[in-house]
N, CA, C and O atoms as a GROMACS GRO file, in nm:
protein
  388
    1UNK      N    1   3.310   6.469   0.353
    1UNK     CA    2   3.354   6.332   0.344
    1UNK      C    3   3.315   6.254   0.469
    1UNK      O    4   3.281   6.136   0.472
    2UNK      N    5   3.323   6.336   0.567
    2UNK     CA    6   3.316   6.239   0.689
    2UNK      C    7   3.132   6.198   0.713
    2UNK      O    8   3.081   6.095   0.758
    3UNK      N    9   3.058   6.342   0.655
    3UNK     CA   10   2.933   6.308   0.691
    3UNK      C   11   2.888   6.150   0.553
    3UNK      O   12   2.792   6.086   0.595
    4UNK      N   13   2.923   6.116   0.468
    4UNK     CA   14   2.945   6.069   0.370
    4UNK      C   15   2.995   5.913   0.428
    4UNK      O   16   2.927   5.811   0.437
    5UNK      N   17   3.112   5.931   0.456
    5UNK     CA   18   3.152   5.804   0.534
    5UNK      C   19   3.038   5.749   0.641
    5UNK      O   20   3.004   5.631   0.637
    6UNK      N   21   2.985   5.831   0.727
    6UNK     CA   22   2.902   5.818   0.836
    6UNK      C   23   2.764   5.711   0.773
    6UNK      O   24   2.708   5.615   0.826
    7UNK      N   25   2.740   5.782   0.635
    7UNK     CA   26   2.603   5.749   0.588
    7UNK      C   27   2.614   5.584   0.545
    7UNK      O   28   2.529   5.497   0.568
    8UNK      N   29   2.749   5.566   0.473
    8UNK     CA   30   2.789   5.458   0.429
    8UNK      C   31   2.783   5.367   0.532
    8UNK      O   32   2.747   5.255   0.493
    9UNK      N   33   2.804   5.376   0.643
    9UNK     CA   34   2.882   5.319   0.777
    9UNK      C   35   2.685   5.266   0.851
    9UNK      O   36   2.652   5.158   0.901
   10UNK      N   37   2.641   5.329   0.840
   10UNK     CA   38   2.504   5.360   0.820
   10UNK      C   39   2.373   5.213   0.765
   10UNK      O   40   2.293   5.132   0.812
   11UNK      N   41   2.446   5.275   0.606
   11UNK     CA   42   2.372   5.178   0.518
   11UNK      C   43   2.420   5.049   0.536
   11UNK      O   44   2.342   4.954   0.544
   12UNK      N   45   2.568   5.032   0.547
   12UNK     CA   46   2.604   4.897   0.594
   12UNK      C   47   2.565   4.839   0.745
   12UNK      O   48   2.530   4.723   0.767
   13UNK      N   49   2.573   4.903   0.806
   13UNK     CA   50   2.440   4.898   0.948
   13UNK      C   51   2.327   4.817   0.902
   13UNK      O   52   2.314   4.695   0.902
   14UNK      N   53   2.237   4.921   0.857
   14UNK     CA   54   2.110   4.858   0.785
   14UNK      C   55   2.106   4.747   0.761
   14UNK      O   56   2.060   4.658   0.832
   15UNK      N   57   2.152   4.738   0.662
   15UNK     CA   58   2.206   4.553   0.563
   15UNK      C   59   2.227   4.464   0.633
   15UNK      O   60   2.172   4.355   0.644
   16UNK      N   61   2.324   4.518   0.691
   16UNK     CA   62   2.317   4.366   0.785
   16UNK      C   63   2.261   4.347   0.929
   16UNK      O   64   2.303   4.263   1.009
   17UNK      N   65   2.149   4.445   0.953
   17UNK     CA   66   2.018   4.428   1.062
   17UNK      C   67   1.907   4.413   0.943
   17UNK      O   68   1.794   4.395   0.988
   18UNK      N   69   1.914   4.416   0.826
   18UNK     CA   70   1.801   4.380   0.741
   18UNK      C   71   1.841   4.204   0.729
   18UNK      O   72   1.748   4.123   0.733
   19UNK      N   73   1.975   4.158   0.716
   19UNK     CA   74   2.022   4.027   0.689
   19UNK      C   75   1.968   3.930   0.793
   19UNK      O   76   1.900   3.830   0.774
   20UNK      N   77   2.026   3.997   0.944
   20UNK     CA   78   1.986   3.974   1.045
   20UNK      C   79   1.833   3.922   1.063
   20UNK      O   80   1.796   3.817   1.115
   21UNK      N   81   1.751   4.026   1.002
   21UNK     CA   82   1.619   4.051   1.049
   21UNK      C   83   1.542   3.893   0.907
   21UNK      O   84   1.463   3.803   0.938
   22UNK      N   85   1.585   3.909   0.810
   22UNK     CA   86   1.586   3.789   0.734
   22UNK      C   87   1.608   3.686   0.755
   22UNK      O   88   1.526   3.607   0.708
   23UNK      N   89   1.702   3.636   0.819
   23UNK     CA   90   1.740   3.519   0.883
   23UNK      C   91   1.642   3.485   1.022
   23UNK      O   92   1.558   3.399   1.048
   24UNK      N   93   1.686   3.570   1.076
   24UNK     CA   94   1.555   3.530   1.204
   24UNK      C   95   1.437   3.492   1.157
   24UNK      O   96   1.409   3.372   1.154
   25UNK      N   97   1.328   3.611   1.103
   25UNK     CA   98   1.190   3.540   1.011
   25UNK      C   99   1.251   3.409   0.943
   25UNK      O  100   1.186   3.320   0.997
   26UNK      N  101   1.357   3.338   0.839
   26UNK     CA  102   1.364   3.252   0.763
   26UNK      C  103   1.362   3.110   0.884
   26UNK      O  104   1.344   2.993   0.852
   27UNK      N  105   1.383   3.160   1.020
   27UNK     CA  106   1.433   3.042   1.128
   27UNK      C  107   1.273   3.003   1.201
   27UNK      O  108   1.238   2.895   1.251
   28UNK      N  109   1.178   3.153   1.186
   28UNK     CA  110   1.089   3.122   1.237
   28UNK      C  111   0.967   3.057   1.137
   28UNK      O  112   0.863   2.997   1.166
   29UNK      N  113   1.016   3.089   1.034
   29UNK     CA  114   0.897   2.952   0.952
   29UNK      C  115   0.934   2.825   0.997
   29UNK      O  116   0.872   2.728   1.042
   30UNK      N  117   1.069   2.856   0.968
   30UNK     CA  118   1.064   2.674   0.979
   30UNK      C  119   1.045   2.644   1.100
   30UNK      O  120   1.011   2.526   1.112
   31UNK      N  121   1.055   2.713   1.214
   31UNK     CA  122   1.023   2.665   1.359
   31UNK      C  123   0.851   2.630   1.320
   31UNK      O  124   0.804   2.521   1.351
   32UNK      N  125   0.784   2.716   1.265
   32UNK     CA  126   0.635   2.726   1.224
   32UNK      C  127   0.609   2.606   1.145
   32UNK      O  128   0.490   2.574   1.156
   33UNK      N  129   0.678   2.525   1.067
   33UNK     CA  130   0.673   2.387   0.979
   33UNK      C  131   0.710   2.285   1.108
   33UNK      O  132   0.643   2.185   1.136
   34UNK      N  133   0.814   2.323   1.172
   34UNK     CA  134   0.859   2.246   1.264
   34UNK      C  135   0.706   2.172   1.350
   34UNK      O  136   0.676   2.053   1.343
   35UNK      N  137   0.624   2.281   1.430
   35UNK     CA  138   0.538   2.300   1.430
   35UNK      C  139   0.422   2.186   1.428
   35UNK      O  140   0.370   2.109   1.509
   36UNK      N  141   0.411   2.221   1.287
   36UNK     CA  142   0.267   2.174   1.193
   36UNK      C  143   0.308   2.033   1.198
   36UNK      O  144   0.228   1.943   1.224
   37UNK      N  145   0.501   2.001   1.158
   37UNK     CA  146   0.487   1.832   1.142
   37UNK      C  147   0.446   1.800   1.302
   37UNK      O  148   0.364   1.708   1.307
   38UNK      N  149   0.491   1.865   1.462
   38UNK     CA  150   0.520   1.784   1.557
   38UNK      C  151   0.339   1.772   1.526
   38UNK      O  152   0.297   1.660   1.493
   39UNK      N  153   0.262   1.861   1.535
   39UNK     CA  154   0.131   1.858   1.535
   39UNK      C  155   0.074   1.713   1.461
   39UNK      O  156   0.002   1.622   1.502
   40UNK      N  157   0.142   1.739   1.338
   40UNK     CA  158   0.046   1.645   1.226
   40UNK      C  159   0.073   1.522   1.348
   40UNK      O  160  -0.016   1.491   1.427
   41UNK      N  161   0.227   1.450   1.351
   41UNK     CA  162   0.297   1.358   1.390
   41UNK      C  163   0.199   1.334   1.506
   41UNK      O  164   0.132   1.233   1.483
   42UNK      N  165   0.154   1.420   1.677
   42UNK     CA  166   0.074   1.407   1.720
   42UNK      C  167  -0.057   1.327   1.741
   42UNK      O  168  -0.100   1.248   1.825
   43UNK      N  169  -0.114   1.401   1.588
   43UNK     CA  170  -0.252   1.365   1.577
   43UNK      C  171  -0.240   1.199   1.494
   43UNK      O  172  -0.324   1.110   1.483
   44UNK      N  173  -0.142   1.206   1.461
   44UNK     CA  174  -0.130   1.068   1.342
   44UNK      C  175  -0.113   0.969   1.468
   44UNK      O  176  -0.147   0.853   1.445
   45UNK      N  177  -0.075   0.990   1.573
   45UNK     CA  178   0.004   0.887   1.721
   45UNK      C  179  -0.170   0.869   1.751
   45UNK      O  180  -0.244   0.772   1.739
   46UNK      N  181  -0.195   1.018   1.798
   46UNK     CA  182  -0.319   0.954   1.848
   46UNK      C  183  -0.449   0.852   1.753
   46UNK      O  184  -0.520   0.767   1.806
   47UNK      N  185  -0.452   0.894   1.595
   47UNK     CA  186  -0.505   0.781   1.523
   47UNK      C  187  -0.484   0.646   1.533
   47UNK      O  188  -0.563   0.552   1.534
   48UNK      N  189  -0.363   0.654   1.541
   48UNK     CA  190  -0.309   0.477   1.571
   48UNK      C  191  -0.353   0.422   1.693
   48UNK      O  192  -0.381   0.302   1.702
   49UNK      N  193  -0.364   0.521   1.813
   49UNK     CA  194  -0.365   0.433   1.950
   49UNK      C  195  -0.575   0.455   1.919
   49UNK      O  196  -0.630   0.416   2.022
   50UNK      N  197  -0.638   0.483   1.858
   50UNK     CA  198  -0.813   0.505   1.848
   50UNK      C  199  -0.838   0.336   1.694
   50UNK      O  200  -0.931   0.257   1.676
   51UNK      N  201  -0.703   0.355   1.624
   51UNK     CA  202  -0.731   0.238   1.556
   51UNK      C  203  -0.686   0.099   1.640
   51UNK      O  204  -0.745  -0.008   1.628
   52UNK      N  205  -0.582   0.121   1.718
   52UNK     CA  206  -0.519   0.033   1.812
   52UNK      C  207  -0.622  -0.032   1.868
   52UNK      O  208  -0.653  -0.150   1.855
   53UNK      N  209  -0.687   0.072   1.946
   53UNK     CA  210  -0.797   0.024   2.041
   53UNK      C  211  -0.915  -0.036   2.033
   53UNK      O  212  -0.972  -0.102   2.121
   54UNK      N  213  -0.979   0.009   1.830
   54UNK     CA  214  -1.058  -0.042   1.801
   54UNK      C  215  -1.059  -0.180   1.778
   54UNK      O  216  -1.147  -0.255   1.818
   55UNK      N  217  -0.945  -0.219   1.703
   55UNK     CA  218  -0.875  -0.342   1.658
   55UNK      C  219  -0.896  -0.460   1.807
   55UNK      O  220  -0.943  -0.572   1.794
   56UNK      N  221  -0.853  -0.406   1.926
   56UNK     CA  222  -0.809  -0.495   1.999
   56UNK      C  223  -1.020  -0.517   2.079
   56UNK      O  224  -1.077  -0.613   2.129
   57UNK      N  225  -1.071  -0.357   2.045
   57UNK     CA  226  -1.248  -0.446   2.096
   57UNK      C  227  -1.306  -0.508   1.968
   57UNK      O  228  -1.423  -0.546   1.961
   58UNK      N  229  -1.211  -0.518   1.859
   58UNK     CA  230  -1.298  -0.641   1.766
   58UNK      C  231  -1.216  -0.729   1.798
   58UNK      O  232  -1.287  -0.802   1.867
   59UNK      N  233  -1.089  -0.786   1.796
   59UNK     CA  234  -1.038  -0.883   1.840
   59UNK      C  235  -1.136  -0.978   1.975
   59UNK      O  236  -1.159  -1.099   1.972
   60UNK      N  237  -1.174  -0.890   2.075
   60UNK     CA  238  -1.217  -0.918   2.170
   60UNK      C  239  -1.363  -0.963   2.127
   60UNK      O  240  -1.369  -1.084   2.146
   61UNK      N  241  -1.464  -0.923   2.084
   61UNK     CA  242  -1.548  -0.974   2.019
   61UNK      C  243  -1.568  -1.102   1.945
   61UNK      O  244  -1.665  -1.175   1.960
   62UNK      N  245  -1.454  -1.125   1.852
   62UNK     CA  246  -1.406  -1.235   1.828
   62UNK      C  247  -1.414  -1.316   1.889
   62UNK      O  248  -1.499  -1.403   1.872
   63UNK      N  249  -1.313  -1.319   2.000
   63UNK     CA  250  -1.304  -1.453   2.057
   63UNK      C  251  -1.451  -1.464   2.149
   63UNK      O  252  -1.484  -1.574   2.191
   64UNK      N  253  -1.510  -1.380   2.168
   64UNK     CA  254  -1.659  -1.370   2.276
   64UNK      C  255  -1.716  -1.476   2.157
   64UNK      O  256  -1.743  -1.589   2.195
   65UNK      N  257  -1.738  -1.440   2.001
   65UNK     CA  258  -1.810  -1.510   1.928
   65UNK      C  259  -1.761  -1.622   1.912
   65UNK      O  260  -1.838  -1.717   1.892
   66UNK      N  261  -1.611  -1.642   1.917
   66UNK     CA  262  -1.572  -1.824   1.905
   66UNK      C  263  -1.654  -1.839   2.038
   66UNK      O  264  -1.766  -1.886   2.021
   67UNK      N  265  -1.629  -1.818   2.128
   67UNK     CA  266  -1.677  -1.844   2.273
   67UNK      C  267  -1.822  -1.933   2.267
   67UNK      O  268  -1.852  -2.052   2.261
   68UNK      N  269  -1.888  -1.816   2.273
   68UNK     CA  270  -2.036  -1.881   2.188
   68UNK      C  271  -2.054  -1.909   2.077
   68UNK      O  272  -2.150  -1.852   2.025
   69UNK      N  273  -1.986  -1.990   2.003
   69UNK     CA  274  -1.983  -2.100   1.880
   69UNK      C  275  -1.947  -2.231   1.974
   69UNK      O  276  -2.010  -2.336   1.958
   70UNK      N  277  -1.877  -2.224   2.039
   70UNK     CA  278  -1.825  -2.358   2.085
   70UNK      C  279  -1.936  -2.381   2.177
   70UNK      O  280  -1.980  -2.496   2.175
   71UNK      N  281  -2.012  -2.269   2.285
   71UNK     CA  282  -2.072  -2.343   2.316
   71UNK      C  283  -2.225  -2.380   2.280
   71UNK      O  284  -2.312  -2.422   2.356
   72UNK      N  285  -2.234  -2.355   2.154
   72UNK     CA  286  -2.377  -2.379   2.063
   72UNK      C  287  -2.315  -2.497   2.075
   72UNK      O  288  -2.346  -2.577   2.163
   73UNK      N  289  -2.190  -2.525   1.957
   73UNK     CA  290  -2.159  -2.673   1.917
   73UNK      C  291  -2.165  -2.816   1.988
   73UNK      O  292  -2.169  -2.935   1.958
   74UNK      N  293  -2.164  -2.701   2.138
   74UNK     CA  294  -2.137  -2.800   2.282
   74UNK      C  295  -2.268  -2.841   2.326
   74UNK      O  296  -2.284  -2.950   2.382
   75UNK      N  297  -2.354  -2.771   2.308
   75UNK     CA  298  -2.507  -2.776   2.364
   75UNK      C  299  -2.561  -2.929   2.334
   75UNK      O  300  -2.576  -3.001   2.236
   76UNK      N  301  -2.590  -2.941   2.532
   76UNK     CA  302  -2.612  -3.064   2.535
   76UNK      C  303  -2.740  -3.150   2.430
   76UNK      O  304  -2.743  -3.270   2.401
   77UNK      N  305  -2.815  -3.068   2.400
   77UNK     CA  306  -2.919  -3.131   2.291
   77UNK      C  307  -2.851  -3.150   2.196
   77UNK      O  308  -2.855  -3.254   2.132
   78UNK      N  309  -2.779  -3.058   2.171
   78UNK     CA  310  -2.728  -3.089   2.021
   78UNK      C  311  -2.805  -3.044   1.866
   78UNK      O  312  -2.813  -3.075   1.748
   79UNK      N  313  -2.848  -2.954   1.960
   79UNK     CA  314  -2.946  -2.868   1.842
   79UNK      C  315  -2.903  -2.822   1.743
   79UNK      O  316  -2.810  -2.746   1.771
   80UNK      N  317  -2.928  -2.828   1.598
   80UNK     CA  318  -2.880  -2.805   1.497
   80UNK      C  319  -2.891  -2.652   1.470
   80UNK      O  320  -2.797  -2.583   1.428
   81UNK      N  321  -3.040  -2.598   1.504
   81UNK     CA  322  -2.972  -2.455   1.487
   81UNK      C  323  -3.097  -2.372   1.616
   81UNK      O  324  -3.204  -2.429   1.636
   82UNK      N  325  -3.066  -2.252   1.684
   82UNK     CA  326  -3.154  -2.200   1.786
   82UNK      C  327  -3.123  -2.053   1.767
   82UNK      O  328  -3.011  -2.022   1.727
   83UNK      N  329  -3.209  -1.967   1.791
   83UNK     CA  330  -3.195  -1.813   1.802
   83UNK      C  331  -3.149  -1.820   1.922
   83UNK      O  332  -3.171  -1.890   2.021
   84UNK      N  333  -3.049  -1.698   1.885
   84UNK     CA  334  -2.986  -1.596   2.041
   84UNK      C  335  -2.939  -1.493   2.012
   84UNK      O  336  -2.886  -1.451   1.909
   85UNK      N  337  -2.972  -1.427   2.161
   85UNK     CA  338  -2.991  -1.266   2.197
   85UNK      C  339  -2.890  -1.279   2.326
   85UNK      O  340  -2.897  -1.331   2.437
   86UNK      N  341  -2.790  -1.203   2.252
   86UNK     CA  342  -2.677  -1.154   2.398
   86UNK      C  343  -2.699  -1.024   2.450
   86UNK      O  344  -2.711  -0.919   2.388
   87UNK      N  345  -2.703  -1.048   2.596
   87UNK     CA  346  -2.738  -0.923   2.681
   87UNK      C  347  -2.661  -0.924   2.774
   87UNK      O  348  -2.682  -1.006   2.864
   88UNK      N  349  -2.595  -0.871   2.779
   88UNK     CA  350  -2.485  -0.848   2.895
   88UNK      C  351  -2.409  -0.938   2.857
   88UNK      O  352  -2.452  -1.037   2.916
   89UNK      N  353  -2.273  -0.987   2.762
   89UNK     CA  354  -2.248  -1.107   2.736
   89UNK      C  355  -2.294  -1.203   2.759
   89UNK      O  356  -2.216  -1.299   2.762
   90UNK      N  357  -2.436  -1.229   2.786
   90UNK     CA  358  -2.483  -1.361   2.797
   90UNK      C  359  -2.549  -1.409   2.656
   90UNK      O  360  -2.641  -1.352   2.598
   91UNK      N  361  -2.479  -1.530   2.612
   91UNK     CA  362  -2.628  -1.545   2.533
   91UNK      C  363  -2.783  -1.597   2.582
   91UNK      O  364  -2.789  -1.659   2.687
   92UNK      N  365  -2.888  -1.575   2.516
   92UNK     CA  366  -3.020  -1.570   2.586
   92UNK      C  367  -3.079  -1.672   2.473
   92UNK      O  368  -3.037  -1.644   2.360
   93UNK      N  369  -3.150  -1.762   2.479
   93UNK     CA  370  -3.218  -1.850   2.407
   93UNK      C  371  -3.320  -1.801   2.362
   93UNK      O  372  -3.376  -1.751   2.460
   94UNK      N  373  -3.393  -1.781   2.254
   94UNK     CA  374  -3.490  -1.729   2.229
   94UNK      C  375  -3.578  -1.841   2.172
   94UNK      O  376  -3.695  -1.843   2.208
   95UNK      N  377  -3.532  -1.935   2.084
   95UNK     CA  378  -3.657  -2.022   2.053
   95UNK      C  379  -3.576  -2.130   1.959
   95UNK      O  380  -3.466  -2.100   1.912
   96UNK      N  381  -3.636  -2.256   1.933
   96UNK     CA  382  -3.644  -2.320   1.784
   96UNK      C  383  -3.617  -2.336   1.680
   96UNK      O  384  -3.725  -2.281   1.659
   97UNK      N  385  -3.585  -2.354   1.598
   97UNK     CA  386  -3.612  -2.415   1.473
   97UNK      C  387  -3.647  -2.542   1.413
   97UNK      O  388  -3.663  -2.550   1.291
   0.00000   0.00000   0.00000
């Protein structure tokens, strides 16, 4: 009986270091999902600040091109229409029409 009791005493041991051992793995997926979102979340931050940035050098472009619209419109001849070539933000006159 007693070796009997022992075994029982035993198997219920087991069970609940198998329960144990279940729960831990069940804590470490989700630490492992935990994971993958901080990751995704990460990479999604850094998309925004690469779209952020793009946004704000077309914005900037923009106003470079109002810039030189106003001062075509301004041009003391008053030329109705002229080629240009920007090089170094400058615009460069190229010719005629």
């Amino acid at each position: 009986m007693i070796v009997v009791g022992g075994a029982n005493k035993d198997r219920e041991s087991a069970n609940k270091n198998r329960e144990t051992a279940n729960k831990i793995s069940k804590t470490a997926i989700k630490s492992v999902g935990a994971n993958k979102n901080r990751e995704s979340a990460n990479k999604n931050s850094k998309t925004a600040i690469k779209k952020s940035k793009i946004a704000i050098k077309i914005s900037e472009t923009a106003i470079k091109s109002h810039s030189i619209a106003n001062k075509i419109r301004n041009y003391p001849y008053r030329l109705s229409y002229f080629n240009l070539i920007i090089v170094e933000n400058r615009p460069i006159q190229l010719g005629f029409f």
